[in-house]
Structures are given as structure tokens and as C-alpha cells.
C-alpha positions as CSV (number, residue, x, y, z in Angstrom):
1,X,60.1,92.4,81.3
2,X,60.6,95.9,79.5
3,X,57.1,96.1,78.5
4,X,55.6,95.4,81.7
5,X,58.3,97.9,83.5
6,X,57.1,100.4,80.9
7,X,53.4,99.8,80.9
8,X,53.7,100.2,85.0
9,X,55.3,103.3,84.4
10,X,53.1,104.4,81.8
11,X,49.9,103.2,83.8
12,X,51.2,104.9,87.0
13,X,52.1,108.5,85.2
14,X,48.0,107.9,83.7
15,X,46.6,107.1,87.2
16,X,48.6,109.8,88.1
17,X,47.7,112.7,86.0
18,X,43.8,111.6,86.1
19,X,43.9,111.5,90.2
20,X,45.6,115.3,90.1
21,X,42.7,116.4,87.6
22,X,39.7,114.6,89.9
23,X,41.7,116.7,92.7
24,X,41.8,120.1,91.6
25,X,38.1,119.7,89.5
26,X,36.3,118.4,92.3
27,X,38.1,118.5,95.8
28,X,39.9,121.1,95.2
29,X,36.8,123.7,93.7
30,X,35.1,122.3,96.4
31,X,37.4,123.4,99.1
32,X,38.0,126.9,97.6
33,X,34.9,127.4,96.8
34,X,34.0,127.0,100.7
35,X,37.3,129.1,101.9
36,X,36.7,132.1,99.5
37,X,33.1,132.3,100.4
38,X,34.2,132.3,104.6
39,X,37.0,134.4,103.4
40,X,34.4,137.0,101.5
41,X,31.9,137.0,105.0
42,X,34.5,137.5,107.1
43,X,36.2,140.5,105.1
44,X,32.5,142.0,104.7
45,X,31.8,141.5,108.4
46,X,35.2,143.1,109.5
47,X,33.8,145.9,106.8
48,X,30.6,146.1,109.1
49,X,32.8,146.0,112.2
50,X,34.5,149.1,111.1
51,X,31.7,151.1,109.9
52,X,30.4,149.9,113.3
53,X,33.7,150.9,115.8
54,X,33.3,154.6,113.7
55,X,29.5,155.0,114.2
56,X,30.3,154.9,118.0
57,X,33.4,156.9,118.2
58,X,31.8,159.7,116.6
59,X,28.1,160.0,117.1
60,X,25.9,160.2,120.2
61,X,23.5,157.6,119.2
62,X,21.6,159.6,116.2
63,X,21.5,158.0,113.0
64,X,20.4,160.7,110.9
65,X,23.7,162.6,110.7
66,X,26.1,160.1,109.4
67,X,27.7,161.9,106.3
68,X,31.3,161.3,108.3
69,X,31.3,157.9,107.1
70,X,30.4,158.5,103.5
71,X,33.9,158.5,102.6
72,X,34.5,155.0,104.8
73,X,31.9,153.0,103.3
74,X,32.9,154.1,99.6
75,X,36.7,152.8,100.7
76,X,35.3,150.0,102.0
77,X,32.5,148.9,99.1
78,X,35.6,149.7,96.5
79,X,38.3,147.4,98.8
80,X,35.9,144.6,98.9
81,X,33.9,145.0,95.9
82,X,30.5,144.9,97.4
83,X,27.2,147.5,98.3
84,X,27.1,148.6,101.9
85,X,24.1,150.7,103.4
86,X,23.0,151.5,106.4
87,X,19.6,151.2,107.5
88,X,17.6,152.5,110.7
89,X,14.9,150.5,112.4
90,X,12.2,151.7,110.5
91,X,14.0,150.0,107.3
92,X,15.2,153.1,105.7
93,X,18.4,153.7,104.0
94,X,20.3,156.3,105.8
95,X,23.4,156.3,103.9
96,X,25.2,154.1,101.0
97,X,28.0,152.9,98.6
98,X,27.9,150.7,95.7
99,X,29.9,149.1,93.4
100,X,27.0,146.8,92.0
101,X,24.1,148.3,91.8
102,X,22.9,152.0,93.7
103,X,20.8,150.9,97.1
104,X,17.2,151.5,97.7
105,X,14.9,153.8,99.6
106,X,14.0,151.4,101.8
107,X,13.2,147.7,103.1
108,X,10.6,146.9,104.4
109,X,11.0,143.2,104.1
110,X,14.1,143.2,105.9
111,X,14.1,140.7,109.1
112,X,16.9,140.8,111.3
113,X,16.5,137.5,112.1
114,X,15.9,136.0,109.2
115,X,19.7,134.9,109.1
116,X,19.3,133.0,112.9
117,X,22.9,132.6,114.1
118,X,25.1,133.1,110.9
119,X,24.3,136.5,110.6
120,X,24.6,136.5,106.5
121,X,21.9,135.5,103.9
122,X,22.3,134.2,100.5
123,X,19.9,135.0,97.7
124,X,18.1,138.0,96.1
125,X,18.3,139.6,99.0
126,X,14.2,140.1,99.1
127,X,14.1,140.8,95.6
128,X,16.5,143.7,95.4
129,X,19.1,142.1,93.3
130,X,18.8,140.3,90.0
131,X,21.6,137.8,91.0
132,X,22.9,135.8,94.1
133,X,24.7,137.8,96.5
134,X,25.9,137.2,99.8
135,X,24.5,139.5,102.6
136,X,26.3,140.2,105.7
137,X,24.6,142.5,108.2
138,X,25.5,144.2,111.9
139,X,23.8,145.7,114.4
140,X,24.2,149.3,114.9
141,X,24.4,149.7,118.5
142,X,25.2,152.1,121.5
143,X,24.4,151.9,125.0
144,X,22.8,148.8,124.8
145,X,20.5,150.1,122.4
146,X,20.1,149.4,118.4
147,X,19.8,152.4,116.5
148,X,19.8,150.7,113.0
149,X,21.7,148.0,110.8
150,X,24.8,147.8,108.4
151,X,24.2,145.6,105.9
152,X,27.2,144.4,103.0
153,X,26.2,143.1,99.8
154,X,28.5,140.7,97.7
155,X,28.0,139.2,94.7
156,X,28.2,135.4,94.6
157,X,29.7,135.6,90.9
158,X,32.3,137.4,92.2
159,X,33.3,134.8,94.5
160,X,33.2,131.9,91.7
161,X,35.3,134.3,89.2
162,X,38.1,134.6,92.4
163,X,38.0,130.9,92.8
164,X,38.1,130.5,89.0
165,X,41.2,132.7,88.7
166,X,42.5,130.4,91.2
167,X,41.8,127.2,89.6
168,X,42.9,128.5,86.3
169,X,46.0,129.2,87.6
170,X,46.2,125.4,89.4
171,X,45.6,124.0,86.3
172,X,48.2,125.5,84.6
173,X,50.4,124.0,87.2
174,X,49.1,120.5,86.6
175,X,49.4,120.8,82.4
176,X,52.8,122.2,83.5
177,X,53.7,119.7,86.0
178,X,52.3,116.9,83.5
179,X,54.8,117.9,81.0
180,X,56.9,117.9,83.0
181,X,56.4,114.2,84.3
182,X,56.4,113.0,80.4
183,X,59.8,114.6,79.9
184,X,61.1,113.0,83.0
185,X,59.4,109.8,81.8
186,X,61.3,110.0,78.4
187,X,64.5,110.9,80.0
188,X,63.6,107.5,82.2
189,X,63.2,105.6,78.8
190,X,66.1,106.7,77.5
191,X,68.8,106.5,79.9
192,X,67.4,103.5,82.0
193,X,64.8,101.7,79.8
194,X,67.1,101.9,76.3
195,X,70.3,100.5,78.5
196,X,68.2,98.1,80.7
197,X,66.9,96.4,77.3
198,X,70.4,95.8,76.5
199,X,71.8,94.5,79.7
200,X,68.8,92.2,79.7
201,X,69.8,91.1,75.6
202,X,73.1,90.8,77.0
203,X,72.2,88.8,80.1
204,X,70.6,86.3,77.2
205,X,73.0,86.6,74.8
206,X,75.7,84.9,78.4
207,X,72.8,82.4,78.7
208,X,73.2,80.9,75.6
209,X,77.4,81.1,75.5
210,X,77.9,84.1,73.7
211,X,80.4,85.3,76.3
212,X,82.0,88.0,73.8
213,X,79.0,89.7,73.1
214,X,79.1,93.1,74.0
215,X,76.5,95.4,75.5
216,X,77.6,98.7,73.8
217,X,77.0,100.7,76.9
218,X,79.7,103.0,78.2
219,X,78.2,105.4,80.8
220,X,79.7,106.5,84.1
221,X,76.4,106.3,86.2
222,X,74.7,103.2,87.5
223,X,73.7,101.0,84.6
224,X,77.1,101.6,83.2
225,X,78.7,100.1,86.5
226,X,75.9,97.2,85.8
227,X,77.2,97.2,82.3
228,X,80.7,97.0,83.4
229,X,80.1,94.3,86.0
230,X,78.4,91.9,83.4
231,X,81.2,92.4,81.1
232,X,83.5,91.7,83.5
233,X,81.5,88.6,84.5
234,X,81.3,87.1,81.4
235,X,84.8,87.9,80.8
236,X,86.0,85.9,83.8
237,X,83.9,83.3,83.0
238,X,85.0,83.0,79.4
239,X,88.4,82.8,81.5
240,X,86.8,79.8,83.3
241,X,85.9,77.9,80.3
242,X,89.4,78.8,78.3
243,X,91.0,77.4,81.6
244,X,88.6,74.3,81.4
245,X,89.4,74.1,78.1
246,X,93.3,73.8,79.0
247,X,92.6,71.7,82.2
248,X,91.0,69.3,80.2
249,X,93.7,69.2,77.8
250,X,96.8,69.6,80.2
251,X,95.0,66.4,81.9
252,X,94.6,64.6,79.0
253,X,98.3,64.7,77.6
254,X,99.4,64.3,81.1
255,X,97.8,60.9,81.2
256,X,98.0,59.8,78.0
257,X,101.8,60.0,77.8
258,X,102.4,57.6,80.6
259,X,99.4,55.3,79.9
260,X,100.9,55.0,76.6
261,X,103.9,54.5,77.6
262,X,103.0,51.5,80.1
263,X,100.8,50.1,77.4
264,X,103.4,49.6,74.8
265,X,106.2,48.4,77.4
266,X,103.9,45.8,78.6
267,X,102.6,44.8,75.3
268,X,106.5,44.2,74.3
269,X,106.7,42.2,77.2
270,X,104.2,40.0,76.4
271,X,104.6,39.4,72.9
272,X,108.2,39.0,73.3
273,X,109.6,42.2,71.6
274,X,111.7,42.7,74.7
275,X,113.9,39.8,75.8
276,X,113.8,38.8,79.3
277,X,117.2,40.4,80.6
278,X,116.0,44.0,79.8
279,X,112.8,43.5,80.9
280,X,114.1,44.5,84.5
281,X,114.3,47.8,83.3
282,X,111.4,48.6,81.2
283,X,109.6,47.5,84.3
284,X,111.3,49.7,86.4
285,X,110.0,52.7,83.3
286,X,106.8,50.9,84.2
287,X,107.0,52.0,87.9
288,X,108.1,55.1,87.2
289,X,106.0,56.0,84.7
290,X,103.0,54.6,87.5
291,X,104.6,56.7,90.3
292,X,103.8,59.8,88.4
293,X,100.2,58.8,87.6
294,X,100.2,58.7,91.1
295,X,101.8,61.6,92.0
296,X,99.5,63.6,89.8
297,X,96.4,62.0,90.9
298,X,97.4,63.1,94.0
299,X,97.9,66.5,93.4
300,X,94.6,66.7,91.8
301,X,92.8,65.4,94.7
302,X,94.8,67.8,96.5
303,X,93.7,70.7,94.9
304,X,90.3,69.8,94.7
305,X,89.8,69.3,98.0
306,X,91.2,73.1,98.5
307,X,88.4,74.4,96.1
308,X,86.0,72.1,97.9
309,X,86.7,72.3,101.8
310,X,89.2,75.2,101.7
311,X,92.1,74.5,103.2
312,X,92.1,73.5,106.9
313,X,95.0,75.2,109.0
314,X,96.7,72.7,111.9
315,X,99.0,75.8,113.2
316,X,101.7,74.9,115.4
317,X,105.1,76.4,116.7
318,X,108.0,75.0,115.0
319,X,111.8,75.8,114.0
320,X,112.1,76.3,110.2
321,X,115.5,75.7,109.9
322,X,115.1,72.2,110.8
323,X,111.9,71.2,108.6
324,X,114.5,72.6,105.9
325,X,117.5,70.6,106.6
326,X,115.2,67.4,106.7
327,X,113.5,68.1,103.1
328,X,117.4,68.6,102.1
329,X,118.4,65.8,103.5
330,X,115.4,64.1,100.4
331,X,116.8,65.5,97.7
332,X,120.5,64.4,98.4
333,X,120.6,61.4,96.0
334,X,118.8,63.7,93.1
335,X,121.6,66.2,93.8
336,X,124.3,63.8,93.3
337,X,123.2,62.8,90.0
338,X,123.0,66.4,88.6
339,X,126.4,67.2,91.0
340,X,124.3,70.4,92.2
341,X,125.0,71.7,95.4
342,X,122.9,72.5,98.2
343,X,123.8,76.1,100.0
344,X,122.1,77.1,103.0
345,X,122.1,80.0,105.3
346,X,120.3,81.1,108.3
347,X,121.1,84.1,110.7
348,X,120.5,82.1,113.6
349,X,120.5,78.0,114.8
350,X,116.9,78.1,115.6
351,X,114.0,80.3,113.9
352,X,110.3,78.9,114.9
353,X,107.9,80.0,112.8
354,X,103.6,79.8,113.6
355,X,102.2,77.6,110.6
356,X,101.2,73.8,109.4
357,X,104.3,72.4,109.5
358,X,102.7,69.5,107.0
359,X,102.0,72.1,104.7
360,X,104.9,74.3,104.5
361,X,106.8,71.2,104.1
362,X,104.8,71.0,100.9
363,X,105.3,74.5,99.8
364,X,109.5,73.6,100.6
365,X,109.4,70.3,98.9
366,X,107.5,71.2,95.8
367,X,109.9,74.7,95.6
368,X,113.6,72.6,96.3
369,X,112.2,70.0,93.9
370,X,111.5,72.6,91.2
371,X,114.9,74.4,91.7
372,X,116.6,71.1,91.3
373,X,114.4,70.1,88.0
374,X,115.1,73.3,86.0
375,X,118.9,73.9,87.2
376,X,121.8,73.2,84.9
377,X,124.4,70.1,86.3
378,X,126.9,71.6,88.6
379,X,125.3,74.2,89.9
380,X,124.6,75.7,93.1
381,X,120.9,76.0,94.8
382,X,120.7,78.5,97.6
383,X,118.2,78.5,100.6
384,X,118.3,81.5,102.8
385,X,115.9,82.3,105.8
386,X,116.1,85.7,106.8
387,X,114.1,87.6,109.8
388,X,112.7,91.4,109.2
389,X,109.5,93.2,111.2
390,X,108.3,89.8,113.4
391,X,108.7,87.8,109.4
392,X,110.7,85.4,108.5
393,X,111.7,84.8,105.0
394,X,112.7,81.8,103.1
395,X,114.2,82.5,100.1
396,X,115.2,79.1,97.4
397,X,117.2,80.2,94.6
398,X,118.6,78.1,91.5
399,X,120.8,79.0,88.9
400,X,118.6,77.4,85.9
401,X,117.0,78.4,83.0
402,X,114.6,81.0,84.1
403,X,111.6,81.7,83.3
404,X,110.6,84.5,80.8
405,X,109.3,88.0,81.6
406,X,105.8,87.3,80.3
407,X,104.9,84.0,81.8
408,X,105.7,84.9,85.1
409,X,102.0,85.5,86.0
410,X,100.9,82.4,84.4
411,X,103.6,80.1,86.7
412,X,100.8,79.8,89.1
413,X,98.1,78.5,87.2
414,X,97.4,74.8,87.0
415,X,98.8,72.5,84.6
416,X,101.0,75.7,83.3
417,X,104.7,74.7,82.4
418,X,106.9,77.2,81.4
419,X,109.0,74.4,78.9
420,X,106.4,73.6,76.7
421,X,108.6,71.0,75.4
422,X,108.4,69.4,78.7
423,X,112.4,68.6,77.6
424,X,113.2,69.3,81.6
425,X,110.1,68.8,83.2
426,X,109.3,65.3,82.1
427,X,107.8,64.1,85.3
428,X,106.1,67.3,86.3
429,X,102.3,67.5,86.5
430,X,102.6,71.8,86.2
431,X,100.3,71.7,89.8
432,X,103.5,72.3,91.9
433,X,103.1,76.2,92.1
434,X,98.8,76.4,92.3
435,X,99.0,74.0,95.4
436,X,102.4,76.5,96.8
437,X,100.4,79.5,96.3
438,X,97.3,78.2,97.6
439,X,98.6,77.1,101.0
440,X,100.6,80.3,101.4
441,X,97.2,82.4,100.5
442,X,95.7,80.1,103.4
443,X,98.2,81.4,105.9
444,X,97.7,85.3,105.0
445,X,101.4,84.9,103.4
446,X,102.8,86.0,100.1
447,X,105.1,84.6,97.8
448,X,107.1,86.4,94.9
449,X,109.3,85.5,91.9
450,X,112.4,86.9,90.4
451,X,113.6,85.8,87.4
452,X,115.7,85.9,84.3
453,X,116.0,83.7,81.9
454,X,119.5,81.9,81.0
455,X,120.6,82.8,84.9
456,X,118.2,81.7,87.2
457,X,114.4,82.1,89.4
458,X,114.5,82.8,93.0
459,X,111.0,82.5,94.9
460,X,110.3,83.9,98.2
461,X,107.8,83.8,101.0
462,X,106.9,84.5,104.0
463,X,106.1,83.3,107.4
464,X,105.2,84.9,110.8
465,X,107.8,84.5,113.1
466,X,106.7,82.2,116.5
């Protein structure tokens, strides 16, 4: 890809440069060479106009007398760099200036005419000049009456050196502007070709799994926002496969334990390890130890079909404080075994909330039936609903064992546990909290954590009031 982006850019700076060349050798000599030689007839007719407007202003008609414009025409042939005579209608030279060559005695060749409607020959001008010149003549007239001609003479070398001095001067421009155009393309190769190469190396290197490489490029401008984007790309998605990674493994121990578990309970059964009155209750670790496969399959499907579908809303009005006593009312047979005590305030009987009630008894459940894993035996859990700005917010609150500073962000990830012992959270499957903050994130609602370890975790979220 970099050798074909820098072969079009080389081609098209080469395509480039030759078309403005072609343009100023050929087009554009062409076109001055045509504008400077209208430009010279026009100036060397207006010359003739003048010599003309003075001839009449001052004279009665006679064109013997004309000394008065001597000092015109020598004005005008220096201005304009040409010969101008003056000539009666017997062909004779009256009066002159040069700056090429001095003018003749007479012309007896000269034809009026001979120019039909342009009024201007080009050539020797009937042998009288040894080079090309450009001859513009006027009539010298009065009354209706033509006493004689003006006649302008201009070299047509001293046209071609004017439109040389111009080309020279375009050309200098184009080497200039040429150099110019290389720089700029260097500049182009270094700063975008040099860091494109190694986006693109980079790009390859994520291809094949090298998600640590780097691309070494640290600008502030555009390809360093590219740079920046890719790194941060791969980063994420080294993220993805470290979380994989841990998924995979989090599932793995989460099934083995109990598979293995129901494997060699059975197996004692059968071969007679365990006697028939205790096999009651291995049976029942059996079930229990089933119920959680369960449970976690469960959750998995759960979350997957978040990530899959999203998760679909059925929003209806309905009074919080009573979806709370009910999932209370679940845990009160838990509670008694750990003697913890359920404490629950609410500033009002009734508080109806907009939401999926199915769901936010979900967020309650899996919340109340943390608090109740990680707190110590006779200990108080607290539930408080409060109202503030049109939100109401439930708060659940244990007095357990916390959860340290720096694995707070980490609670919500899946399969995270916070006792990596799993001493407390035995039957736990660590999805609890990513299918909590998932449905809240679904409702526009947020939920935060306090906590500190050896006193307790408090969770709150909110709720928009009915």
C-alpha cells in the first residue's frame, strides 16, 4: 500500500510539473506572443493618434511646416521604442524619429492599402529594414481631406525579447514553485508516509496477536490521534482476551468443583463407601451442589442474552417498598441461621417507582443476598429508601467484611469474587454484580459502593420516582 500511495504521489507531482512546462513553453508563449504583439499595435497606433490629434490642432492643412511635432515624435519613438515618419502623398518623408534605424527620403513603394482592414504590415517594410518589423500607419487628415500618412515602425525582435523577459520570469516561478512542491512532498513523506508505514506494521503486527506491540508514534496531529486510537484498540482488546482468559477459567473451576463433588458422592454411594443412613444427606450435598449448577447456568444465559438482545425493558408503575418487603420476607429462614437482622426504613408507606419490577427484583435479590453472604453472625443489614429531586434511592447496607480499596472497580466484572478463597462465597457464581449493573445501566440508573474493609459495603442506586 505505501509504494503505490507514494508512486501516485510521485507520478502525480511528474504529470504535474511536465503539464506546467507544456503550459508556459507552448500555450503560454503562444498567448503572449499574440497579446504583446496587439499590445505593441495598439500602443503604436495610439502613437499615430497623437501625432494625428496635434497635426490638426495646430496646422491649417499644410504638411510642409511640421517642425512643432519634432519634439512629439522623438517622445513618442523613445516611449515605444520604434521609427515614426511622416510621409505626404507623393511618398516623401516630411519629418522623422528613430530609435532603429534613421528614415528614408522617400517611398515610393508605399501602398496605403496594402494593409486592407488591419491597417499594420509585417515584414521589410518594402525592403527598408533588414529585419521584421511591425508597421502601423494613419491617415493624416483634415477636412475630409488626406494630406499625408504617419507611419510607426517596430521591430518584431523587440516584441519576442518582451515576451522572453516575461517567460523567463514564468519559468523561474515554475522551478521555484517545483521546489517548492518536492519540499512539500518530502515534508508529506515524512510526517504522513514514515508514520502511516508504521500504523500499517502495527495494524499487522494486531493481526497476527501481537497486541503489545507498539507503534512508536507520539504526535499531537492526526496520525497521532490514529496512533492513539489503535493503541487504545488493541489495548482493550488485549483486555478482551485477558478477560476470556479469566472467563474461561472462572467457568471452569466453577464447574469443576461441584461436578466433582457430585461425582465422588455418587461414586461412594454406589460402591458402598457411604452406608445407607447417611446417604440421605450426601444426597441432599448432591442437590445442592446441582442447584448451583443451575443457578449458574442460569446466570450465564442471563447475561448472554444481555450482550445478545440487550436488555428488553417491561416498565411499569409500582411501590418499591412492597417488592422489598416481599424479597425480605425470602431471605427470612437464611437470616435465622446467621441470627442477622433485617432493618428497614422508608420515609413514607408507599413509594412507586417507574421500572421492570421483574428486574429490579433481581437487582434487590442478588444485593440482600450478597449482604447476607459476606455479613458476620449477628449482625444487622439495613435497607433504606430515600426520595431526593423526583429519585428515589435504595440503599442495602451490611456490616461484613468489606471489600478492599483496590478491588472495588473490579466488583462488577464477571466471575470477579472479592474472597478469593471463596471461604464465604462458596455457592456464589461472582455474576451477581455484572447482571446488577447491567439492568440498572438499562434503566439510565446508577449504582455506587462504599466500603471498608473489617466494617462493612453499602451499595446504592437509583430509581425514577412514578
Amino acid at each position: 500500500m505505501k509504494r503505490r500511495l507514494s508512486l501516485k504521489f510521485f507520478f502525480g507531482y511528474i504529470v504535474t510539473i511536465v503539464i506546467g512546462f507544456l503550459f508556459i513553453a507552448v500555450a503560454g508563449s503562444h498567448v503572449l506572443d499574440n497579446l504583446m504583439t496587439n499590445q505593441a499595435i495598439n500602443n503604436m497606433r495610439n502613437g499615430c493618434n497623437l501625432v494625428l490629434s496635434s497635426y490638426r490642432t495646430q496646422t491649417a492643412g499644410s504638411i510642409q511646416e511640421l517642425s512643432f511635432l519634432t519634439a512629439q515624435l522623438k517622445a513618442i519613438s523613445s516611449f515605444q521604442e520604434c521609427d515614426i515618419w511622416i510621409i505626404d502623398q507623393t511618398n516623401q518623408v516630411v519629418t522623422s524619429a528613430y530609435t532603429i534605424q534613421p528614415a528614408p527620403t522617400e517611398i515610393p513603394e508605399f501602398d496605403p492599402t496594402a494593409g486592407g482592414d488591419r491597417s499594420y504590415l509585417v515584414g521589410d517594410f518594402y525592403g527598408q529594414y533588414s529585419e521584421p518589423v511591425i508597421t502601423v500607419y494613419t491617415a493624416l487628415t483634415r477636412s475630409f481631406q488626406t494630406y499625408g500618412y504617419v507611419i510607426s515602425h517596430c521591430k518584431v525582435s523587440t516584441i519576442i525579447e518582451r515576451r522572453e523577459a516575461i517567460l523567463k520570469v514564468a519559468y523561474i516561478t515554475w522551478i521555484g514553485m517545483s521546489i517548492l512542491s518536492a519540499i512539500l512532498i518530502l515534508f508529506f513523506r515524512i510526517f504522513v508516509m514514515a508514520p502511516l508505514k508504521k500504523i500499517i506494521k502495527a495494524a499487522s503486527e494486531y493481526a497476527a496477536g501481537n497486541l503489545s506491540y507498539e507503534t512508536g508514534i507520539h504526535s499531537h496531529d492526526e496520525m497521532g490521534y490514529l496512533s492513539d486510537t489503535l493503541s487504545y484498540m488493541s489495548g482493550r482488546l488485549n483486555s478482551i482476551g485477558e478477560d476470556q482468559k479469566r472467563f474461561v477459567a472462572n467457568v471452569s473451576h466453577d464447574f469443576r468443583s461441584p461436578l466433582t463433588s457430585i461425582k465422588g458422592y455418587i461414586e461412594a454411594i454406589l460402591d458402598g463407601t457411604i452406608p445407607p443412613e447417611l446417604q440421605d444427606k450426601y444426597l441432599k450435598i448432591v442437590l445442592n451442589e446441582t442447584n448451583r449448577l443451575t443457578n449458574l447456568t442460569q446466570s450465564l444465559l442471563t447475561l448472554n442474552n444481555f450482550d445478545a438482545n440487550g436488555i428488553l425493558l417491561d416498565c411499569s408503575h409500582f411501590d418499591i417498598n412492597d417488592v422489598i418487603r416481599k424479597i425480605l420476607a425470602t431471605f427470612e429462614r437464611r437470616c435465622q441461621e446467621k441470627k442477622i437482622c433485617f432493618e428497614f426504613t422508608v420515609p413514607s408507606k408507599e413509594i412507586f417507582v417507574y421500572a421492570d419490577m421483574g428486574k429490579i427484583q433481581q437487582v434487590l435479590y442478588n444485593l440482600i443476598d450478597n449482604a447476607i453472604k459476606f455479613s458476620n453472625p449477628d449482625s444487622i443489614i439495613a435497607i433504606t429508601v430515600t426520595i431526593h429531586h423526583e429519585k428515589v434511592f435504595i440503599s442495602v447496607k451490611d456490616n461484613g467484611i468489606g471489600i478492599p480499596k483496590e478491588n472495588l472497580p473490579k466488583i462488577w466484572e464477571r466471575f470477579y469474587k472479592t474472597d478469593t478463597s471463596r471461604g464465604k462465597d462458596k455457592k456464589g457464581t461472582g455474576l451477581g454484580l455484572s447482571i446488577v449493573k447491567e439492568i440498572l445501566q438499562a434503566h439510565n440508573e446508577n449504582i455506587d459502593v462504599i466500603s471498608t474493609p473489617g466494617v462493612g459495603t453499602e451499595f446504592v442506586f437509583s430509581l425514577p420516582v412514578s
